[in-house]
C-alpha positions as CSV (number, residue, x, y, z in Angstrom):
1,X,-26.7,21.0,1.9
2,X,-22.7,20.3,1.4
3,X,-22.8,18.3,4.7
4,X,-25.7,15.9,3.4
5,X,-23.5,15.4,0.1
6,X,-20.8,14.6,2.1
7,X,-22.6,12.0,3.9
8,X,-24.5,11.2,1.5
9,X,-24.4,6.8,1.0
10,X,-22.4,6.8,4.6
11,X,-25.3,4.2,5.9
12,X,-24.1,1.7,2.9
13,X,-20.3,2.2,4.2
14,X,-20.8,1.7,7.7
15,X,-23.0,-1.4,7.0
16,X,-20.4,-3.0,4.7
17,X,-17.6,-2.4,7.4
18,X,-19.5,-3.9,10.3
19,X,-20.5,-6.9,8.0
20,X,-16.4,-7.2,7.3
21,X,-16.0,-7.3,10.9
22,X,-18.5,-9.3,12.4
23,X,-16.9,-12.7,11.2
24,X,-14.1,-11.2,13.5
25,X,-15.4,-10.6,16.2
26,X,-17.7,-14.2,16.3
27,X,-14.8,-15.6,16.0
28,X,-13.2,-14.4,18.6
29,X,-16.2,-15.0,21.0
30,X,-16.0,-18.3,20.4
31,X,-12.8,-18.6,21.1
32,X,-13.5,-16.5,24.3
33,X,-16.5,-18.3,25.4
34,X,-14.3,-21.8,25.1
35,X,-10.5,-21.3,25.5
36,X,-10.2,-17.7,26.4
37,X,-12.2,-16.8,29.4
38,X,-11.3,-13.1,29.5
39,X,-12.1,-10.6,32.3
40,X,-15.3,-8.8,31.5
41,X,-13.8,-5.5,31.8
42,X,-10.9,-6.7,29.2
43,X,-14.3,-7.4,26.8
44,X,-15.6,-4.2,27.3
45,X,-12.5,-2.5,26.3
46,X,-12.1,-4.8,23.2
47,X,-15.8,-3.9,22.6
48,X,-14.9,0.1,23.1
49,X,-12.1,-0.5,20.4
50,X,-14.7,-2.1,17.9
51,X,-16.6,1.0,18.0
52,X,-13.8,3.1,17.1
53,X,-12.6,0.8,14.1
54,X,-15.8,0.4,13.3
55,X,-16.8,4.2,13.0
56,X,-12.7,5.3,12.0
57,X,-12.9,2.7,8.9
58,X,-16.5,4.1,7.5
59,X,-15.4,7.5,7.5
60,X,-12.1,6.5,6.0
61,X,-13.9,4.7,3.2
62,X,-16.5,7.6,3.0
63,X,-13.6,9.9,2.6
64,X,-11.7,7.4,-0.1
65,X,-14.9,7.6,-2.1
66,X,-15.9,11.0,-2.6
67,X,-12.7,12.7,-2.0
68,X,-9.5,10.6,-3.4
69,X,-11.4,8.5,-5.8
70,X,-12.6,11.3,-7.9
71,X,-9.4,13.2,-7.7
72,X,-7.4,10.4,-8.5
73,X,-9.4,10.2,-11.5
74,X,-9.3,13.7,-12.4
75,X,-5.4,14.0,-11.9
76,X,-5.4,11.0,-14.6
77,X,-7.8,12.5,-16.7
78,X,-6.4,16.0,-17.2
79,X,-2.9,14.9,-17.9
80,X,-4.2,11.8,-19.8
81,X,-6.0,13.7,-22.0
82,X,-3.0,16.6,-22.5
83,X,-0.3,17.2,-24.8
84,X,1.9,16.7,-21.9
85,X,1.5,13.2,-21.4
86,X,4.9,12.8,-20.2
87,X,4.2,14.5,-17.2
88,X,2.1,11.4,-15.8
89,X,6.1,9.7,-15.4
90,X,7.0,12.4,-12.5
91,X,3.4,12.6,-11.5
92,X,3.1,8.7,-10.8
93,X,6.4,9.3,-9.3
94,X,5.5,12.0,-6.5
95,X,1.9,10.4,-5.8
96,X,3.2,6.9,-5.2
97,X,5.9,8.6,-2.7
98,X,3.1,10.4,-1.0
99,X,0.5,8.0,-0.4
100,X,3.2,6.0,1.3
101,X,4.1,8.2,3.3
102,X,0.5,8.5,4.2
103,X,-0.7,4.9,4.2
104,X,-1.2,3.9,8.0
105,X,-0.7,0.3,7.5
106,X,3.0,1.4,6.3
107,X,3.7,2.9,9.5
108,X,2.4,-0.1,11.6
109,X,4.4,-2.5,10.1
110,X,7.6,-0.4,10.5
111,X,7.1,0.1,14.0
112,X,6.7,-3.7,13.9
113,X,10.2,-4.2,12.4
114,X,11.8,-1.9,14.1
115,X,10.8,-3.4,18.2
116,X,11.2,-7.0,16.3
117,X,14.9,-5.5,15.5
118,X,15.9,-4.2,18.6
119,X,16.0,-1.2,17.1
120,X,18.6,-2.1,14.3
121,X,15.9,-1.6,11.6
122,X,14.9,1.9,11.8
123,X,11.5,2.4,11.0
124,X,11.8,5.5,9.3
125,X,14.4,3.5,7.3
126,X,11.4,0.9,6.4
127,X,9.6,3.8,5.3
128,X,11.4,6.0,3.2
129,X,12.4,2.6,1.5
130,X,9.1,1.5,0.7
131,X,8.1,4.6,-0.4
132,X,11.1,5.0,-2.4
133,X,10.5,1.5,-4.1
134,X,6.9,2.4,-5.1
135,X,7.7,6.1,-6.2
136,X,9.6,4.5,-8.6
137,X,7.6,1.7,-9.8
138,X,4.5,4.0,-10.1
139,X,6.3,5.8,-12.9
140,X,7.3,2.9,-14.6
141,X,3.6,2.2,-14.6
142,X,2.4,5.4,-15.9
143,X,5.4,4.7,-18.4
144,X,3.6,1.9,-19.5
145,X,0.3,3.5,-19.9
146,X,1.4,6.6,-21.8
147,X,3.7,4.5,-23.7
148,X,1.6,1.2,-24.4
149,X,4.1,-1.0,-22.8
150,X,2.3,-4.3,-21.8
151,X,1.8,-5.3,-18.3
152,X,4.2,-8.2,-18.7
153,X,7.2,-6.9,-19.5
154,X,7.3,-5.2,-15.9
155,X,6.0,-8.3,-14.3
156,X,7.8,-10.9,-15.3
157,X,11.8,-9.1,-15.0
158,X,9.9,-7.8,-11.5
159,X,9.6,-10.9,-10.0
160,X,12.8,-13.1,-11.7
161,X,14.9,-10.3,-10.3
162,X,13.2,-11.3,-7.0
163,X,13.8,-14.3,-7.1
164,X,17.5,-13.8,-7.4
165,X,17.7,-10.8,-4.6
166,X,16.1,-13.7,-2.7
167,X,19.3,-16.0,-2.8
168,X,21.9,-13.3,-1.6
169,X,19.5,-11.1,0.6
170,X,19.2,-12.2,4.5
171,X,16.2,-14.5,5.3
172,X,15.2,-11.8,8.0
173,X,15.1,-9.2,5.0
174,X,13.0,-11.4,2.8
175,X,10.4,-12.1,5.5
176,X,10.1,-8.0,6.1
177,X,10.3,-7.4,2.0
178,X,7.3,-9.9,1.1
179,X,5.1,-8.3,4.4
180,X,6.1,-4.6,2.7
181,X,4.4,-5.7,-0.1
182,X,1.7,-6.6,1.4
183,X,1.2,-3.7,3.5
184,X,2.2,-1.2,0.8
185,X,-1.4,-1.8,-1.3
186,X,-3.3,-0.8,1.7
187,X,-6.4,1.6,1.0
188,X,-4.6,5.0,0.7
189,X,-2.2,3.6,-2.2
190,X,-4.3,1.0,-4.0
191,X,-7.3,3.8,-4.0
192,X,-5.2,6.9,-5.1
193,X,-3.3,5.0,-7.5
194,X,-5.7,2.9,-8.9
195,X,-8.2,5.5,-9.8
196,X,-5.0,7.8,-11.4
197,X,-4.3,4.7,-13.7
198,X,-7.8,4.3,-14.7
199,X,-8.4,7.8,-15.3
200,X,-5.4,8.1,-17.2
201,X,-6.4,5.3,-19.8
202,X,-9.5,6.1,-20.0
203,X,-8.7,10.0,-21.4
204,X,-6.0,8.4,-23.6
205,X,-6.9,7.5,-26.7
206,X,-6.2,3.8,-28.3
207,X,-5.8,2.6,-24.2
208,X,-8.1,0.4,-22.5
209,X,-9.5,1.1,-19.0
210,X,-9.4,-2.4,-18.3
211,X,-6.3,-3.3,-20.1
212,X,-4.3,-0.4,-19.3
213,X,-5.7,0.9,-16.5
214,X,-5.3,-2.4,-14.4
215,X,-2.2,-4.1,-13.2
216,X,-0.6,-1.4,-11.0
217,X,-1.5,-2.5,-7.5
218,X,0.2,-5.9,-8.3
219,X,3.4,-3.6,-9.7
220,X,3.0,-1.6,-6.3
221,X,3.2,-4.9,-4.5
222,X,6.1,-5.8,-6.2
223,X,8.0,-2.5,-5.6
224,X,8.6,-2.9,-1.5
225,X,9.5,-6.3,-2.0
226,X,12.7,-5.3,-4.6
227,X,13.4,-2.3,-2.4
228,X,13.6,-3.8,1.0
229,X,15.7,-6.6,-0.3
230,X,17.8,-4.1,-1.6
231,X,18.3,-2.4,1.5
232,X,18.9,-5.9,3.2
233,X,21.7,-6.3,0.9
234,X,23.1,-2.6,1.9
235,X,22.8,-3.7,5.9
236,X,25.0,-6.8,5.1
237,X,27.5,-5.4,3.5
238,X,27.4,-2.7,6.3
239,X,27.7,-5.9,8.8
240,X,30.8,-7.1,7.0
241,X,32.3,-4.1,7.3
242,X,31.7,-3.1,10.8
243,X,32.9,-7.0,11.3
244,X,36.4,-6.2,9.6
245,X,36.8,-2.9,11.2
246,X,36.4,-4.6,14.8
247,X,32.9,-2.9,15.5
């Protein structure tokens, strides 16, 4: 009976992940039946890798939905509706480091940076600093939450302090900031997260679900980009000081 619960609504998931990829992959036979002109045996792998996406991604989602959804919300919930309210800060703090550090999409793109770097960019380094940037900046959200601190006055200071890392940071560190970002509100984060927030306002009283509850995955977008600038601005002034030492 538990295994039927457990599946239970998998046929929806699996349908709405094939129907995300099949735009994919007509577009990439037309581009094979035109410009491409692959080996048959190349398709069959590509088509052995579909499968595997296509099956991995529904029982991700199917996971997502009735397993970190629902405690998400619940997390939210109990401490939203406590006394203790103040222990959402630490809690948003610990959850945002550990749903980096679980986020697969995370992990690609540091590999990414660190075989574009020659190895110069660790990607542990990428990492640790992402998940450092959102730990952070999920706190601050759940400090806004429990403290009724609108959405803007994160935003806005968020972004013009961007703008001026932007000027003094390396252009390569920029490029790698904006894609951590990106890559950061992948499904583990933006899920987890999300439904923590949403939870919490919803318990609170005098907080809206929509209001309050919303706005954190463009915060958690915002965190990687500060951070890895940041740490761009620590490797040049390691740079100038390997220069002036003779390294």
């Amino acid at each position: 009976m538990n295994e039927l619960v457990v599946f239970e609504g998998f046929g929806r998931v699996l349908l709405e992940v094939l129907q995300a990829l099949l735009p994919l992959l007509v577009s990439f036979f037309i581009f094979q039946i035109f410009f491409l002109k692959l080996p048959a045996s190349y398709i069959k792998n590509i088509l052995k890798g579909v499968i595997l996406v296509l099956t991995g991604a529904a029982l991700f989602l199917q996971g997502v939905q009735i397993g970190f959804l629902p405690a998400g919300q619940e997390i939210g919930a109990v401490l939203g509706g406590s006394p203790y309210r103040w222990l959402l800060i630490p809690a948003g703090f610990l959850l945002g480091f550990t749903t980096i550090m679980a986020e697969p999409t995370v992990r690609v793109h540091s590999i990414e940076v660190e075989k574009a770097s020659s190895g110069y960019i660790k990607k542990n380094v990428i990492i640790y600093t992402i998940a450092a940037g959102v730990s952070i900046i999920v706190a601050l959200a759940m400090t806004r939450i429990v403290y009724g601190i609108p959405l803007q006055y994160l935003i806005v200071p968020g972004y013009l302090l961007a703008l001026v890392l932007m000027k003094y940071t390396d252009p390569a560190f920029v490029a790698i900031a904006f894609d951590s970002g990106a890559v950061a509100t992948g499904p583990m984060t933006v899920t987890f997260v999300t439904a923590m927030s949403v939870g919490t306002a919803t318990a609170m009283e005098g907080r809206s679900a929509i209001l309050d509850g919303f706005g954190l995955v463009s915060l958690v977008f915002l965190a990687p980009i500060l951070s890895v600038m940041l740490l761009g601005l620590a490797y040049r002034r390691k740079g100038k000081k390997e220069d002036k030492n003779g390294y």
